[in-house]
C-alpha positions as CSV (number, residue, x, y, z in Angstrom):
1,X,-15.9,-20.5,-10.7
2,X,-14.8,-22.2,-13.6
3,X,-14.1,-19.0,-15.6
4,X,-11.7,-18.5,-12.8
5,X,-9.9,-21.4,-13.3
6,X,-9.7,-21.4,-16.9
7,X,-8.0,-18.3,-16.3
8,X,-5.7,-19.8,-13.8
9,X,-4.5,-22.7,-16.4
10,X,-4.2,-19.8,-18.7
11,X,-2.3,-17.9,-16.0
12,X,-0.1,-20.5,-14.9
13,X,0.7,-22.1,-18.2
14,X,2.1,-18.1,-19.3
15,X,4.0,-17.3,-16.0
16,X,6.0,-20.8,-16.4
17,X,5.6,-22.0,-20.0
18,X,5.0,-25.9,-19.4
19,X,3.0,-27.9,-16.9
20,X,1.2,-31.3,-16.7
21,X,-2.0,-32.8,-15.7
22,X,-1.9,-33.4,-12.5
23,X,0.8,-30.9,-11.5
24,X,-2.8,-28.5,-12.7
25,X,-4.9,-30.5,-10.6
26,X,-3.1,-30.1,-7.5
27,X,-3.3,-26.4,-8.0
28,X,-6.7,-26.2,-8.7
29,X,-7.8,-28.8,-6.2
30,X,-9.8,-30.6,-8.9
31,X,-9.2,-33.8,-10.5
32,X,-7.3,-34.5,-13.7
33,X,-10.0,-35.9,-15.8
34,X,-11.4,-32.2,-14.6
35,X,-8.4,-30.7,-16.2
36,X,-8.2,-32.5,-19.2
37,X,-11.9,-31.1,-19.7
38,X,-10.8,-27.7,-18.7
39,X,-7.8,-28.1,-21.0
40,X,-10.3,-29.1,-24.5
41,X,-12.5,-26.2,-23.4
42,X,-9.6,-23.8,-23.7
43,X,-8.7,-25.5,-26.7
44,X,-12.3,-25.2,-28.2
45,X,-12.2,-21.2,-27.5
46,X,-9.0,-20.6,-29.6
47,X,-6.5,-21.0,-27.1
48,X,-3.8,-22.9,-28.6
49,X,-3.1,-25.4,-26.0
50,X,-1.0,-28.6,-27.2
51,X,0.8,-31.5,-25.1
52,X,4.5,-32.4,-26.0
53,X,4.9,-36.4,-25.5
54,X,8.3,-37.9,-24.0
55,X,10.5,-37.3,-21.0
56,X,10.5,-33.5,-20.9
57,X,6.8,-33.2,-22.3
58,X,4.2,-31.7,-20.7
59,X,1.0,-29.4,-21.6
60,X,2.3,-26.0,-23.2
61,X,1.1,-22.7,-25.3
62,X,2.2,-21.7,-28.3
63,X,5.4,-19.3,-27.6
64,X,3.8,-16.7,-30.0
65,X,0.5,-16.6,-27.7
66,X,-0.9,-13.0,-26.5
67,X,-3.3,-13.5,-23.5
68,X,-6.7,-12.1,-25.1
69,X,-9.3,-9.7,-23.8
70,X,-11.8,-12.6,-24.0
71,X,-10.4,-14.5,-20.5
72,X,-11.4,-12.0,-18.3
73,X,-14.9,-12.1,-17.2
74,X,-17.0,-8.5,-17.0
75,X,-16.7,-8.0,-13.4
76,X,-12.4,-8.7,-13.6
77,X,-12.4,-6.1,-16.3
78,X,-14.7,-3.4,-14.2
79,X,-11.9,-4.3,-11.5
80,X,-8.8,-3.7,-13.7
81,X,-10.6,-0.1,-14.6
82,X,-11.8,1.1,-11.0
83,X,-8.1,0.3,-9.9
84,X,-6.7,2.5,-12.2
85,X,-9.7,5.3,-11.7
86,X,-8.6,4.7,-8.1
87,X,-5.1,6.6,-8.6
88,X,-6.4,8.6,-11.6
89,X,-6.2,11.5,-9.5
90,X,-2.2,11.4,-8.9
91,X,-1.7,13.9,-11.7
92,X,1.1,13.0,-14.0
93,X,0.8,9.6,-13.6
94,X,-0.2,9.4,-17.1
95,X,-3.2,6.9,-16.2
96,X,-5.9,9.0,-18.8
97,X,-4.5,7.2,-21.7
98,X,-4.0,3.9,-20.2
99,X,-7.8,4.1,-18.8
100,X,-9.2,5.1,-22.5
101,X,-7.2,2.7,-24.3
102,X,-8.5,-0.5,-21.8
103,X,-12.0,0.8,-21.8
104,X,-11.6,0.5,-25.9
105,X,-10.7,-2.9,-25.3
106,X,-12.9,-4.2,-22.9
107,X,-15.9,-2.3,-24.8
108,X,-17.0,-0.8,-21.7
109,X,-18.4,2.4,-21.0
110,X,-15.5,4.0,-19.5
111,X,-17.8,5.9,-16.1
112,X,-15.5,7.9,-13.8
113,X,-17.4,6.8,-10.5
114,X,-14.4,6.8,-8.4
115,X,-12.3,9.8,-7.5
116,X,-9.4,9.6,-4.8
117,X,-6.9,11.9,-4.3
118,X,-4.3,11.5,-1.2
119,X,-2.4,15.1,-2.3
120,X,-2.0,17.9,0.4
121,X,-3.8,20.8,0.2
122,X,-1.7,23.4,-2.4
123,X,1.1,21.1,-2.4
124,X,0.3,18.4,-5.5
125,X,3.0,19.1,-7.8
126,X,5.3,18.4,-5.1
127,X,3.8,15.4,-3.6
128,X,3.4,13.5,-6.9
129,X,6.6,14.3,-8.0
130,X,8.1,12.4,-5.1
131,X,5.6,9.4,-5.2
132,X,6.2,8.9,-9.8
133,X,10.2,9.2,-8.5
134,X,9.4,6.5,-5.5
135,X,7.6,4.9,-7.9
136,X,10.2,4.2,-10.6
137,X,12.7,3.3,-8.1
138,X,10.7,0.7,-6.4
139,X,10.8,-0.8,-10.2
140,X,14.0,-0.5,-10.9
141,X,15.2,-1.1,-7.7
142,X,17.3,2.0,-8.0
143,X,18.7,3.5,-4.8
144,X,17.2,7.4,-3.6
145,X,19.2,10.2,-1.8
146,X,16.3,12.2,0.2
147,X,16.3,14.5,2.9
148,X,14.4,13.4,6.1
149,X,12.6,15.3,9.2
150,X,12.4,12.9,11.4
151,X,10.2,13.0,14.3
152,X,13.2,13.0,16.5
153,X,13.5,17.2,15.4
154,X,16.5,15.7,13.0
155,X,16.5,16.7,9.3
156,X,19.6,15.1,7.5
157,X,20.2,13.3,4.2
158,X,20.0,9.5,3.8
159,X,20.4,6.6,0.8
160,X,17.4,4.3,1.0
161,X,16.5,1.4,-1.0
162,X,12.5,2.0,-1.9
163,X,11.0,-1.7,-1.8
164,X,7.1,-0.1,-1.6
165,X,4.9,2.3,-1.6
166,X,2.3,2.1,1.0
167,X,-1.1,3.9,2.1
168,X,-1.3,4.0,6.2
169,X,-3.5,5.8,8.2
170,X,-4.4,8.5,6.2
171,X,-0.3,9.3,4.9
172,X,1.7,7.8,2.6
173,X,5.2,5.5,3.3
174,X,8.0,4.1,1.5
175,X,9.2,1.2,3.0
176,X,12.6,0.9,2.5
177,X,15.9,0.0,3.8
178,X,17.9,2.3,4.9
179,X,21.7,2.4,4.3
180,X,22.5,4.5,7.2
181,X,20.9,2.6,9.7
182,X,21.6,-0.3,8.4
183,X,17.6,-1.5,8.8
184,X,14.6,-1.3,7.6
185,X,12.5,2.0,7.9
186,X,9.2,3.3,6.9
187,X,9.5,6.8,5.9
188,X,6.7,9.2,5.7
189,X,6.6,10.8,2.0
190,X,5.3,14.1,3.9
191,X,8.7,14.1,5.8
192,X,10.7,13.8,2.5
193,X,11.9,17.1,1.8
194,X,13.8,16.4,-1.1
195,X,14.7,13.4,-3.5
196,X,17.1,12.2,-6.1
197,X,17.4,9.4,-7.8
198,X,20.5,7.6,-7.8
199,X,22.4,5.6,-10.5
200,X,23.4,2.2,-7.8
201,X,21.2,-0.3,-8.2
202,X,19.9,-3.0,-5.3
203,X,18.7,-6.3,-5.4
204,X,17.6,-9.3,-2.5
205,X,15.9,-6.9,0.0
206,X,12.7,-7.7,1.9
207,X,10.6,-5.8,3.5
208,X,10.0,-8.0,6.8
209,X,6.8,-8.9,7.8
210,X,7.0,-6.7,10.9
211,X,5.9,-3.4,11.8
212,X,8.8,-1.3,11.5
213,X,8.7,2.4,11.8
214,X,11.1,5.1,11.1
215,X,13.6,5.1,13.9
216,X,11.1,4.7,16.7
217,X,9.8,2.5,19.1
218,X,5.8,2.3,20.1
219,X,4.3,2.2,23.6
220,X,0.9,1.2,25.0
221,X,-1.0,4.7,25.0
222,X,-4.3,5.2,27.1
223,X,-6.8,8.3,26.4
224,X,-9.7,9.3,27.5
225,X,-12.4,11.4,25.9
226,X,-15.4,12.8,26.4
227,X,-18.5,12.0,24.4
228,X,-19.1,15.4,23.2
229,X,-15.7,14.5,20.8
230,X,-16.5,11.0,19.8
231,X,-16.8,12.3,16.0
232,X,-13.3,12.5,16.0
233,X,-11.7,9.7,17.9
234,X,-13.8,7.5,15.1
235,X,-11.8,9.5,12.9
236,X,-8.4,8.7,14.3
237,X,-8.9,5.6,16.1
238,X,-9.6,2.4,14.8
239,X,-13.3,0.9,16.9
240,X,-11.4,-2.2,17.9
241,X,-9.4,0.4,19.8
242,X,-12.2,2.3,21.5
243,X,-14.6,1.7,24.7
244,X,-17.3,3.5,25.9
245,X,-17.9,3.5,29.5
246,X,-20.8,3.7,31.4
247,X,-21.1,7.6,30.9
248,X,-20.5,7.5,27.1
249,X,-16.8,9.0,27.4
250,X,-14.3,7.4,25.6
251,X,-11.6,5.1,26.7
252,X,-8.3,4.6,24.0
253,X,-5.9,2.1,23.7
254,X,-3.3,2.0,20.8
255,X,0.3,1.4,20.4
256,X,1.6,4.8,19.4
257,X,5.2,6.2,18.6
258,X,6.7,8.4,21.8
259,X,8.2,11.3,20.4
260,X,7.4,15.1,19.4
261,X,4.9,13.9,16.7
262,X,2.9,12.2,19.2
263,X,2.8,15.5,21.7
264,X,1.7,17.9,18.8
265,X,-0.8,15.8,18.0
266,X,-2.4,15.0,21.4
267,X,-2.2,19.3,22.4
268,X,-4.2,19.1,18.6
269,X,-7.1,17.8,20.8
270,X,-7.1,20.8,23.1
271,X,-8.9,20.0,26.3
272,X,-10.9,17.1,25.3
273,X,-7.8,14.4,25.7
274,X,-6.9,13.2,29.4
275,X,-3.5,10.9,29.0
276,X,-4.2,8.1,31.1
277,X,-0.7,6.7,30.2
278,X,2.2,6.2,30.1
279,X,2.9,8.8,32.9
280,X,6.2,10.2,31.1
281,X,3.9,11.3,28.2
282,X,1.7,13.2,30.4
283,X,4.3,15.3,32.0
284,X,5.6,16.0,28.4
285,X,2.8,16.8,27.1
286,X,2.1,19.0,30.3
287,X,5.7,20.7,29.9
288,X,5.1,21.2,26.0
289,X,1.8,22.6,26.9
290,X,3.4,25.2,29.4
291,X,5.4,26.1,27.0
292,X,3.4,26.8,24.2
293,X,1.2,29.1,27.2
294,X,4.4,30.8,28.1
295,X,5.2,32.1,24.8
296,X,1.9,33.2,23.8
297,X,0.7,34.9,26.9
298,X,-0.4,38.2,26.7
């Protein structure tokens, strides 16, 4: 605990270059004589802390000063290195080097005990290529031409304005703003079929705290499964979402996007999903089913 606020002092006193006493006790919900004790610690371990007297004094750091390995306790340092083991497996994200070169630092044995790797199958050049592009224009807060398929059966071109990259449900998203639509969007990076940077630049965009998704609008969806293919609702459904009833089928509820996606990917259940609602997805499921019969009849 008090490692941690050390740290924070430290933190604080880099991110905005002079503070006082009690401004740091208010923030570390301790008192000031607290501080002050904090503040002589710091100084005792090297950190060179100094006050500036006057009007416009306060507690400072030397302008020169480097934050050293020694602040950050063992388990922070593990932290820093499983994070960046955590992505390691985006090839050519360069993270290899970075990962050696801390290990060095923190004179820890550098263990790969964490793999993740969100690529499609055969298609891992491709993907990274477009989340490294994403990437640097979420940074730079550059501007990106890409194609989109839409769920809507609509593939055109579109300027976004990448603000982050997110992880959701198994797929990643951009969020972004999107130039066309004038709105926010979350785009599926599977969707994107093709990107290129751009050289306009944005700035004061943010991502609202609502859940916004690309061009569609979510309604209340009720399944029904049988027991026999509970392994895979827990796969796809959240348990908050799920209730058994008294003959150990399953009963879900979720909020889920009406359109073509949604169709392909109840039929990818086969005969172990009954739509319970809304109505107008059961018939076009129904019709969509029909079809697919109709075409591959013998």
């Amino acid at each position: 605990m008090r490692e941690s606020r050390l740290f924070k002092i430290v933190y604080h006193l880099l991110e905005k270059g002079q503070t006082t006493a009690p401004e740091l006790a208010e923030l570390l919900e301790v008192s000031v004589r607290t501080v002050y004790r904090d503040l002589d610690s710091l100084s005792a371990a090297g950190i060179p802390i100094y006050a500036q007297t006057g009007r416009n004094g306060g507690i400072c750091l030397k302008s020169d000063f480097v934050l050293d390995k020694a602040i950050l306790s063992h388990a922070e340092k593990q932290d820093i290195l499983a994070s960046l083991q955590s992505v390691n497996a985006l090839q050519g994200m360069e993270l290899d080097e970075t990962f050696n070169k801390l290990s060095a630092l923190f004179q820890l044995n550098a263990n790969r005990w964490l793999e993740v790797d969100f690529s499609r199958w055969g298609a891992q050049s491709s993907d990274n290529h477009k989340f490294q592009l994403l990437k640097t224009a979420v940074l730079e807060q550059s501007a990106v031409k890409i194609t989109y398929a839409s769920s809507y059966e609509i593939i055109d071109e579109r300027v976004i304005y990448p603000l982050c990259l997110s992880y959701r449900a198994k797929a990643w998203y951009v969020k972004a703003y999107c130039t066309k639509k004038q709105a926010y969007r979350l785009f599926k990076l599977n969707r994107i079929l093709a990107c290129e940077m751009m050289t306009e630049h944005f700035t004061d965009f943010t991502y609202p705290s609502e859940t916004y998704d690309s061009d569609q609008m979510t309604a209340e969806v009720m399944l029904r499964f049988p027991k026999e293919a509970a392994y895979r609702v827990y796969d796809e459904f959240d348990q908050s979402q799920i209730e058994i009833l008294e003959n150990k089928d399953l009963f879900v509820s979720a909020a889920m996007p009406i359109d073509q996606w949604l169709i392909g990917y109840l039929l990818s259940f086969g005969t172990a999903v009954e739509i319970v609602s809304p109505p107008e997805l059961k018939e076009m499921t129904a019709n969509q089913a029909h079809l697919i019969y109709e075409k591959n009849k013998l």
